[in-house]
Backbone as JSON Lines, residues from 0, in Angstrom:
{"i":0,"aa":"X","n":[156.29,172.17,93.09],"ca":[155.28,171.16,93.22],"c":[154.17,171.36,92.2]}
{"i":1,"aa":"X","n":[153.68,172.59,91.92],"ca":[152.37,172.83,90.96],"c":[153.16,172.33,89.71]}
{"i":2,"aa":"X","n":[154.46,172.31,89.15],"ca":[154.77,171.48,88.13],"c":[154.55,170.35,88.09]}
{"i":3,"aa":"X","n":[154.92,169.86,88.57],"ca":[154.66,167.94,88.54],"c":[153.46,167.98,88.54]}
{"i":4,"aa":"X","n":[152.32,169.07,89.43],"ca":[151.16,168.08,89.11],"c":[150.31,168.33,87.98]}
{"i":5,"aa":"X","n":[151.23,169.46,87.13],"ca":[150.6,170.01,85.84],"c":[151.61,168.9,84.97]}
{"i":6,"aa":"X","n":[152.45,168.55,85.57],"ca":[153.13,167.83,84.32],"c":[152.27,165.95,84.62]}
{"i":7,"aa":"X","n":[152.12,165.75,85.52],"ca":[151.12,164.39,85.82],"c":[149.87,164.51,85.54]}
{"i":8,"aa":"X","n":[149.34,165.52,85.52],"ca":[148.02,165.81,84.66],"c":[147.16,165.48,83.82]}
{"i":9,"aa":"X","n":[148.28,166.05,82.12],"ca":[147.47,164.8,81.27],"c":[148.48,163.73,81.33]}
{"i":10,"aa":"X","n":[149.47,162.99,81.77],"ca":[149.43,161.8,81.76],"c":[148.35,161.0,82.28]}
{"i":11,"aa":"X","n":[147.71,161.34,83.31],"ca":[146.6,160.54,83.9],"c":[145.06,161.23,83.07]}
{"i":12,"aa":"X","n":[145.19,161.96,82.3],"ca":[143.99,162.09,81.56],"c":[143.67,161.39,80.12]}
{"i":13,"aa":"X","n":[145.39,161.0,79.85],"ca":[145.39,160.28,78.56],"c":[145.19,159.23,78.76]}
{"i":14,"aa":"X","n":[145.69,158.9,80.22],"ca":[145.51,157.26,80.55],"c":[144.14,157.24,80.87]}
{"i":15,"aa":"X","n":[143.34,157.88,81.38],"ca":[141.93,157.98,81.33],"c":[141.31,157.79,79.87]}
{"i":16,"aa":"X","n":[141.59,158.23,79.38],"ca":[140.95,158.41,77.76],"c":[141.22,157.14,76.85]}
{"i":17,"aa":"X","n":[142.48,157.19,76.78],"ca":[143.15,155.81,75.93],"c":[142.22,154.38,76.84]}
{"i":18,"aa":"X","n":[142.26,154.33,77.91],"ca":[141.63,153.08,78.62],"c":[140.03,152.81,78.24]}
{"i":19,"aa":"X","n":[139.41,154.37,78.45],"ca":[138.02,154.4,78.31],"c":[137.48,154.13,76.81]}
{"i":20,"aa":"X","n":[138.24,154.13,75.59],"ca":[138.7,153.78,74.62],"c":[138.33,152.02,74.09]}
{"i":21,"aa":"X","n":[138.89,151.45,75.41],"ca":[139.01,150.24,74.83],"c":[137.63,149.54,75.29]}
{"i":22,"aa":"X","n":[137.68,147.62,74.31],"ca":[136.18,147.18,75.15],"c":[136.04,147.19,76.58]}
{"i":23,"aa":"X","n":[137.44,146.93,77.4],"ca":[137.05,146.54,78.94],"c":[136.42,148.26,79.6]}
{"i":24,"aa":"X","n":[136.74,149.22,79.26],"ca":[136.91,150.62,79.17],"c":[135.72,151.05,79.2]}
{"i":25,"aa":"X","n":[134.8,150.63,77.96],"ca":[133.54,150.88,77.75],"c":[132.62,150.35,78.82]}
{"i":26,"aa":"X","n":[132.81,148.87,78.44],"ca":[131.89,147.83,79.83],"c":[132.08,148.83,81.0]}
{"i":27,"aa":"X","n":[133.06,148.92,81.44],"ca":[133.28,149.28,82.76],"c":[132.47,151.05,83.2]}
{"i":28,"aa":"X","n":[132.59,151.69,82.24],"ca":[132.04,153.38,82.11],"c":[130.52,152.72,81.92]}
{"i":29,"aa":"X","n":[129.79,151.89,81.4],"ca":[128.11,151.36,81.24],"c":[128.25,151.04,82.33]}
{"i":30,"aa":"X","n":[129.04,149.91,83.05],"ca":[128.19,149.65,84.5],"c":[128.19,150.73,85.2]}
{"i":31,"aa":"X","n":[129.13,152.18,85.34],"ca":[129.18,152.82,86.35],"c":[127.73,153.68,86.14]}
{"i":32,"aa":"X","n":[127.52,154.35,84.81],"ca":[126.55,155.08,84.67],"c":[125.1,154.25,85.07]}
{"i":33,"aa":"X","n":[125.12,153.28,84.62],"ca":[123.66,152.26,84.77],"c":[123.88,151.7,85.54]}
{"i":34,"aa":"X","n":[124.43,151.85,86.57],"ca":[124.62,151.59,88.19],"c":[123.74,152.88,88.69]}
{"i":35,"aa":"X","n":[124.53,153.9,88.19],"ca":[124.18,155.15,88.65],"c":[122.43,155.88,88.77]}
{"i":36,"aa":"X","n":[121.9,155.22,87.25],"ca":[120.48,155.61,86.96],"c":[120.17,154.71,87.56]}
{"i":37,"aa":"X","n":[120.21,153.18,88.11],"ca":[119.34,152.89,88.74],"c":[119.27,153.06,90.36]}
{"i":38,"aa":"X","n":[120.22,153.57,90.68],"ca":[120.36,153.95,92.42],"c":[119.68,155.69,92.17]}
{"i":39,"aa":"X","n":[119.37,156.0,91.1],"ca":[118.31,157.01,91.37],"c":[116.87,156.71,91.1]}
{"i":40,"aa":"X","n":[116.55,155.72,90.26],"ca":[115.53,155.59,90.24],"c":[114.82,154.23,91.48]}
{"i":41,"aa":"X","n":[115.97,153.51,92.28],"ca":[115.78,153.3,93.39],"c":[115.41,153.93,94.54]}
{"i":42,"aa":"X","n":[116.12,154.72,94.63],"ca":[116.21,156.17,96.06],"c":[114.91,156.97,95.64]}
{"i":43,"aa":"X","n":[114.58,156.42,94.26],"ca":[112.78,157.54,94.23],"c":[111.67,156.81,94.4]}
{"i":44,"aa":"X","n":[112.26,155.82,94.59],"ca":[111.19,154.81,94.91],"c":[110.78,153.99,96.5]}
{"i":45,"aa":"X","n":[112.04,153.05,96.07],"ca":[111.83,152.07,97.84],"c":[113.68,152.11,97.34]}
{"i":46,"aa":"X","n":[113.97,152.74,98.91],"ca":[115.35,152.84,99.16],"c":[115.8,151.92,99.68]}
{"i":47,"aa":"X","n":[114.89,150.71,99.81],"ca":[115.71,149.56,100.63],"c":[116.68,148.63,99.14]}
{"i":48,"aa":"X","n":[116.63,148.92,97.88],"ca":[117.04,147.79,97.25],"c":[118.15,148.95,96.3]}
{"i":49,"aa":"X","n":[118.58,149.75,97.2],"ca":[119.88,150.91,96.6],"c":[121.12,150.56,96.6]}
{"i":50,"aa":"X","n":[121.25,150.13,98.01],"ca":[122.62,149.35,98.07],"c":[123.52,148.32,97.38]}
{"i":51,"aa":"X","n":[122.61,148.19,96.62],"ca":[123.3,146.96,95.25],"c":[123.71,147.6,94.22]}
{"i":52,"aa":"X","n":[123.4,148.89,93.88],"ca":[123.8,149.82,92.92],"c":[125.12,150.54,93.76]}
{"i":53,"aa":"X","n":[124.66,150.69,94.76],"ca":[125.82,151.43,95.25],"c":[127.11,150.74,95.33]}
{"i":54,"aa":"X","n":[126.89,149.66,95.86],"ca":[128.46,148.82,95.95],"c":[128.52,148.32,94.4]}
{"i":55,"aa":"X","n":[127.68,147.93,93.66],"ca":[128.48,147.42,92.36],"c":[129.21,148.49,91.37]}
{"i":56,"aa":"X","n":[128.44,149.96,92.1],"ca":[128.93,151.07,91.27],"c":[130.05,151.54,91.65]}
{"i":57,"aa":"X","n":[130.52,151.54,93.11],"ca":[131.92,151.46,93.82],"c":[132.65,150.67,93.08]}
{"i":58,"aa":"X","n":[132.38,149.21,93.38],"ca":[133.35,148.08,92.67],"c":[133.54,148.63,90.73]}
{"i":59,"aa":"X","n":[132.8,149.0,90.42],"ca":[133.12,149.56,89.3],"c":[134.09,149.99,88.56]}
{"i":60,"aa":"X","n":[133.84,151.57,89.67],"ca":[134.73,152.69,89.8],"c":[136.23,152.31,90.24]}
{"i":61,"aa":"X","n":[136.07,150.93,90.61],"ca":[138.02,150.92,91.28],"c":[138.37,149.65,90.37]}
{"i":62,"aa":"X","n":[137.7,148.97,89.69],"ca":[138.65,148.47,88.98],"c":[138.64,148.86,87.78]}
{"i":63,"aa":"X","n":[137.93,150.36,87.4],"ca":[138.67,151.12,86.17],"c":[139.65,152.3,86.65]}
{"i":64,"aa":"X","n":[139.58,152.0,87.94],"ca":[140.79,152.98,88.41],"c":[142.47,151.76,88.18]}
{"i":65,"aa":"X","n":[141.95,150.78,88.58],"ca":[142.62,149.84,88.51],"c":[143.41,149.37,87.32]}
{"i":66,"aa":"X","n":[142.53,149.13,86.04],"ca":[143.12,148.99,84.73],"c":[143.68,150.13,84.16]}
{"i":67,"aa":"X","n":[142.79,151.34,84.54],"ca":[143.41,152.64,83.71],"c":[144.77,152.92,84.02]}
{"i":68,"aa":"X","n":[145.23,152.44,85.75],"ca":[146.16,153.19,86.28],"c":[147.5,151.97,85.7]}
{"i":69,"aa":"X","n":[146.93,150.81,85.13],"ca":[148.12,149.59,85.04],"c":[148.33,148.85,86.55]}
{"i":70,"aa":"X","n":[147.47,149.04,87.31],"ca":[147.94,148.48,88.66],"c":[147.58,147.04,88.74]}
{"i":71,"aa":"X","n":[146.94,146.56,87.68],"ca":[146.87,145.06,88.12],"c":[147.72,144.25,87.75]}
{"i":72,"aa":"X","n":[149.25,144.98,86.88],"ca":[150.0,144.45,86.34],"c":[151.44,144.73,87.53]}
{"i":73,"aa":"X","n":[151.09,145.84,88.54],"ca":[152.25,146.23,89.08],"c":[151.6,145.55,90.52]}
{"i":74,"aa":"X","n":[150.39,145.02,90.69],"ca":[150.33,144.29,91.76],"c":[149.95,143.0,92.04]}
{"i":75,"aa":"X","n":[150.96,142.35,91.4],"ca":[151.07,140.9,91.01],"c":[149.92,139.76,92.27]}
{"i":76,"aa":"X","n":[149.88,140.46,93.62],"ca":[149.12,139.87,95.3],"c":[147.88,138.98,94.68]}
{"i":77,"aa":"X","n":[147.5,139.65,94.0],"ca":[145.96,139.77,93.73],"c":[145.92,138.75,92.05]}
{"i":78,"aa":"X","n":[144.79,137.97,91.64],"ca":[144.4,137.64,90.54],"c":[143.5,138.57,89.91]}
{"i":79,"aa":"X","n":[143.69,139.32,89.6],"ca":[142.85,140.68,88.92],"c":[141.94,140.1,87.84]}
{"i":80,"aa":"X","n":[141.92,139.1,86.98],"ca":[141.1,138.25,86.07],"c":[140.15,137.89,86.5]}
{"i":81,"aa":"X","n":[140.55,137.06,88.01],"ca":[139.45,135.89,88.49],"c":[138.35,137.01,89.33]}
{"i":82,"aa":"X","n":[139.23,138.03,90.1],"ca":[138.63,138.96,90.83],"c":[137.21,140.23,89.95]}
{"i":83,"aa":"X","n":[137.86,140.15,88.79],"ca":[136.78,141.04,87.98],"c":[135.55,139.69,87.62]}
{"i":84,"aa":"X","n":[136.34,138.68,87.06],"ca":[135.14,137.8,86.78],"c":[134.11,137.4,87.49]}
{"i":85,"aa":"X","n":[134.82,137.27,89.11],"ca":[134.15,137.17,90.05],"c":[133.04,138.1,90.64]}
{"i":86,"aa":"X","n":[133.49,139.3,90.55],"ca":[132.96,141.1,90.79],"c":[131.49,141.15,89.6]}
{"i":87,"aa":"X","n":[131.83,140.62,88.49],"ca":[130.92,140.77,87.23],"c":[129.83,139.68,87.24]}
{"i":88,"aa":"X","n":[129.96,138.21,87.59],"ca":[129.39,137.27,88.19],"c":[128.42,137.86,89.09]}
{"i":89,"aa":"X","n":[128.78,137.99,89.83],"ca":[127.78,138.14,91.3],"c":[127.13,139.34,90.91]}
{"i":90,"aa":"X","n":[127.71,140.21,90.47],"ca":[127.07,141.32,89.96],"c":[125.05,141.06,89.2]}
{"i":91,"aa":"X","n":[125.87,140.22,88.12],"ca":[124.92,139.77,87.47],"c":[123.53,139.28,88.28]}
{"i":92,"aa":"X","n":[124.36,138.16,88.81],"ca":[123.19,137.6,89.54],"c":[122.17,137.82,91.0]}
{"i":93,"aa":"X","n":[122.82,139.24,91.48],"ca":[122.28,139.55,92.3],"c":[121.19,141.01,91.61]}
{"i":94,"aa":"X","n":[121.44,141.51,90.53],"ca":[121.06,142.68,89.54],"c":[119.57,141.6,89.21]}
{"i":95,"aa":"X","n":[119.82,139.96,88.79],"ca":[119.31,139.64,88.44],"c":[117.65,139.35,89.39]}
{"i":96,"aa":"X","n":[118.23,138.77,90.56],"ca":[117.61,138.39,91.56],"c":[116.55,139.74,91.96]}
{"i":97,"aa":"X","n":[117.36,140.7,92.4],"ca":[116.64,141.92,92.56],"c":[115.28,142.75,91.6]}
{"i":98,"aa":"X","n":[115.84,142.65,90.41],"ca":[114.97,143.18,89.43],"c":[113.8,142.02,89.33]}
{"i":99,"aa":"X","n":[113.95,140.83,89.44],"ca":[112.68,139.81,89.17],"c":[111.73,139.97,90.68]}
{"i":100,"aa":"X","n":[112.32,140.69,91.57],"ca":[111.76,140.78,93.0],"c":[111.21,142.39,92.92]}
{"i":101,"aa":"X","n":[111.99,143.15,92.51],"ca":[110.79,144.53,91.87],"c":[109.9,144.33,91.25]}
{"i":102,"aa":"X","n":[110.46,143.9,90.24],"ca":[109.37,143.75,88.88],"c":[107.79,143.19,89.54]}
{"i":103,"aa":"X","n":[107.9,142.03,90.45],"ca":[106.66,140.83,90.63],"c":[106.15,141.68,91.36]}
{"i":104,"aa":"X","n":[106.68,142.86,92.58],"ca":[106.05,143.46,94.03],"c":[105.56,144.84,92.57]}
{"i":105,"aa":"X","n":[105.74,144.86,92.14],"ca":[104.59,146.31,91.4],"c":[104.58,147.2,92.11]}
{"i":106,"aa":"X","n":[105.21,148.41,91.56],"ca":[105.08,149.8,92.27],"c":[104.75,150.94,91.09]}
{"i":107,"aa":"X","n":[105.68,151.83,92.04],"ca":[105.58,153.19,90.75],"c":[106.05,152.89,89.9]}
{"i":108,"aa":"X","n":[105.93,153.94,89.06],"ca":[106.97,153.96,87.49],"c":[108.51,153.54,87.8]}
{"i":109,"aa":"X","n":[108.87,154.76,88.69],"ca":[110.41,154.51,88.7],"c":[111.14,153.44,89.05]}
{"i":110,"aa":"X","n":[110.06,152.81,90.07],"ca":[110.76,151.06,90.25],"c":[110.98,150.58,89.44]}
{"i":111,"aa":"X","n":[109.36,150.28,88.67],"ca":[109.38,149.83,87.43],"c":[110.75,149.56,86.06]}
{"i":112,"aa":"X","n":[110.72,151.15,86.37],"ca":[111.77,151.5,85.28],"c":[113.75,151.31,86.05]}
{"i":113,"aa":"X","n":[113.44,150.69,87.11],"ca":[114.42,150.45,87.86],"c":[114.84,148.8,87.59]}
{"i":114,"aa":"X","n":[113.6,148.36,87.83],"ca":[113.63,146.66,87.78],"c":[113.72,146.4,86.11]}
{"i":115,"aa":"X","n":[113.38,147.06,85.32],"ca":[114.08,146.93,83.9],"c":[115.16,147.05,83.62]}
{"i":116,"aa":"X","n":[115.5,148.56,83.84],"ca":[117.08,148.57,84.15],"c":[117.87,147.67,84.81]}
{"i":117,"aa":"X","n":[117.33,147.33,85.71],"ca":[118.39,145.85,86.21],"c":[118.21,144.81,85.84]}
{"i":118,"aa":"X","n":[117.55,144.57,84.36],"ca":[117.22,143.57,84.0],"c":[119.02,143.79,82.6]}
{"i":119,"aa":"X","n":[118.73,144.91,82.13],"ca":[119.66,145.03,81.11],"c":[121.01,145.48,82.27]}
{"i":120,"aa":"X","n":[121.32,145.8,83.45],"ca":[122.47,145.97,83.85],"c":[122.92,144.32,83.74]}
{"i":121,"aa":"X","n":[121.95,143.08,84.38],"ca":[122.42,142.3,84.48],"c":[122.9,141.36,82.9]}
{"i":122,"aa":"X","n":[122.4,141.94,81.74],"ca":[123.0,141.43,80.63],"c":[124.48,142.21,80.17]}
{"i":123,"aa":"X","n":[124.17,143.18,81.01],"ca":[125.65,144.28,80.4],"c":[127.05,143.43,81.33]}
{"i":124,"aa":"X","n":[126.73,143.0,82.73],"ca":[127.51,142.42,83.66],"c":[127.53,141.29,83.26]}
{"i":125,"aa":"X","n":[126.49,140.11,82.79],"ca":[126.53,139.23,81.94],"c":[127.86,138.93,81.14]}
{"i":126,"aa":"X","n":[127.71,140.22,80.36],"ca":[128.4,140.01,79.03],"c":[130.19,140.05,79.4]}
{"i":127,"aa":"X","n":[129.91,141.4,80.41],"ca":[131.34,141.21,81.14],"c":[132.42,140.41,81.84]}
{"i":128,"aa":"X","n":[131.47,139.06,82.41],"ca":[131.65,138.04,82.87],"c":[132.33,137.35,81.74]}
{"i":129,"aa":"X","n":[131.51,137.4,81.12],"ca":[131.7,136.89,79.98],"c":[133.2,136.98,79.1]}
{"i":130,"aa":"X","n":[133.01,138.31,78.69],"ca":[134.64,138.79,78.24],"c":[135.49,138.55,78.91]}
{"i":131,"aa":"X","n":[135.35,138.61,80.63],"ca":[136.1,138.73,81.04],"c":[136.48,137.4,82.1]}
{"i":132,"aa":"X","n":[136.23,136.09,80.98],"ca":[136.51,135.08,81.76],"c":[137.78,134.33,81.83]}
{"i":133,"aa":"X","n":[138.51,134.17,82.44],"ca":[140.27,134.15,82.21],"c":[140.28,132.59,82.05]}
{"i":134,"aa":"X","n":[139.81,131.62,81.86],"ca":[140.35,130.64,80.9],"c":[139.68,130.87,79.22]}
{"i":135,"aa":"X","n":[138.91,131.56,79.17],"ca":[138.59,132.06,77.54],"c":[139.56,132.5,76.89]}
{"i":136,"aa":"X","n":[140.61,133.25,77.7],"ca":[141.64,134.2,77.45],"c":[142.65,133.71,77.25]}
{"i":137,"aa":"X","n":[143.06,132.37,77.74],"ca":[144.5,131.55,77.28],"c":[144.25,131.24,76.1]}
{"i":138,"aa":"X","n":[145.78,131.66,75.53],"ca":[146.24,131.24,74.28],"c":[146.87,129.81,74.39]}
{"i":139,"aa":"X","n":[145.95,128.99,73.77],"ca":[146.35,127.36,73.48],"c":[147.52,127.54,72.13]}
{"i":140,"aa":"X","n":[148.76,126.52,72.39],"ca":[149.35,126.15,71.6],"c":[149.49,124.91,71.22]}
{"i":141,"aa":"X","n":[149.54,124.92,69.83],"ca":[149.59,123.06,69.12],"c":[150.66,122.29,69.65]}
{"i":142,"aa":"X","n":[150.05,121.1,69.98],"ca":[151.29,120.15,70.58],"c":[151.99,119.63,69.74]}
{"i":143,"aa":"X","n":[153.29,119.72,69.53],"ca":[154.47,119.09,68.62],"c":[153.82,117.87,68.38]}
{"i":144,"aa":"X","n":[153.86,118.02,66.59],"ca":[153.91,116.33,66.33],"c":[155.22,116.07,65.15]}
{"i":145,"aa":"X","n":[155.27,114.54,65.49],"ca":[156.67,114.0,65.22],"c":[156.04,113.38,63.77]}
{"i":146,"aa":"X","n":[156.91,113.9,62.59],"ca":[156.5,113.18,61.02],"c":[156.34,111.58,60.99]}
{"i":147,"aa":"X","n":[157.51,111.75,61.99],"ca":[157.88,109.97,61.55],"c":[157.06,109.2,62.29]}
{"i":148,"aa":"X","n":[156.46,109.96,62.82],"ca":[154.86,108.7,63.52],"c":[153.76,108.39,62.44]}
{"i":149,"aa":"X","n":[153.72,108.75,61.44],"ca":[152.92,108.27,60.85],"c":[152.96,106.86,60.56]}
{"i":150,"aa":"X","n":[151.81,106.45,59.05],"ca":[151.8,105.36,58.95],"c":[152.55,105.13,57.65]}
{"i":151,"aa":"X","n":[153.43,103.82,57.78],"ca":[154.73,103.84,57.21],"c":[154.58,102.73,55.6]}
């Protein structure tokens, strides 16, 4: 048994690496970390507005478990496109909502520097939405045209 899991090892470290690598890879490692700094500089402040870091930093964490591992391709159930777009959406706009509701109530520094930060999480989730909007992503093809329709 300690073979296999030395031999599954770096397969799942390359697949870690090669994924973290790419743009969705990157986005996804920024929201987790700047999820992360601002649920500390929440929790040092007013712990009531933590929980939005915490679940978007969860949701994060599993759908780069998700892409890294190939599972949205081996679990056909699910729309994995609409579901991230959706995840990155709300993201945004609740990052958004929150930080304009710190920012106006004025506190310490670290809020402060909390409600900024969720000013740029919500352009980083923004942008993700963005990339990651699945009719952007279809490849359109030219519709057959016939020569002999022209004008004669």
């Amino acid at each position: 048994m300690a073979d296999s899991e030395r031999l599954s090892a770096p397969g799942c470290w390359a697949a870690c690496t090669n994924f973290s690598r790419t743009r969705k890879g990157v986005l996804l490692l920024a929201e987790i970390i700047l999820c992360l700094v601002i649920l500390i500089c929440f929790s040092a402040s007013t712990p009531g507005y933590s929980s939005l870091s915490v679940i978007e930093m969860i949701f994060a964490a599993v759908f780069f478990v998700i892409y890294m591992c190939d599972l949205n391709t081996k679990i056909p159930l699910i729309n994995w496109p609409w579901s991230d777009f959706f995840r990155t959406l709300i993201g945004a706009i609740l990052y958004l909502i929150t930080s304009i509701v710190v920012l106006v109530e004025r506190g310490n520094h670290s809020k402060i520097i909390a409600g900024v930060l969720g000013l740029i999480a919500t352009c980083l989730f923004g942008y993700d939405a963005y990339v990651t909007f699945p009719l952007r992503q279809q490849k359109h093809t030219a519709a057959p045209t016939d020569p002999a329709d022209g004008p004669v």
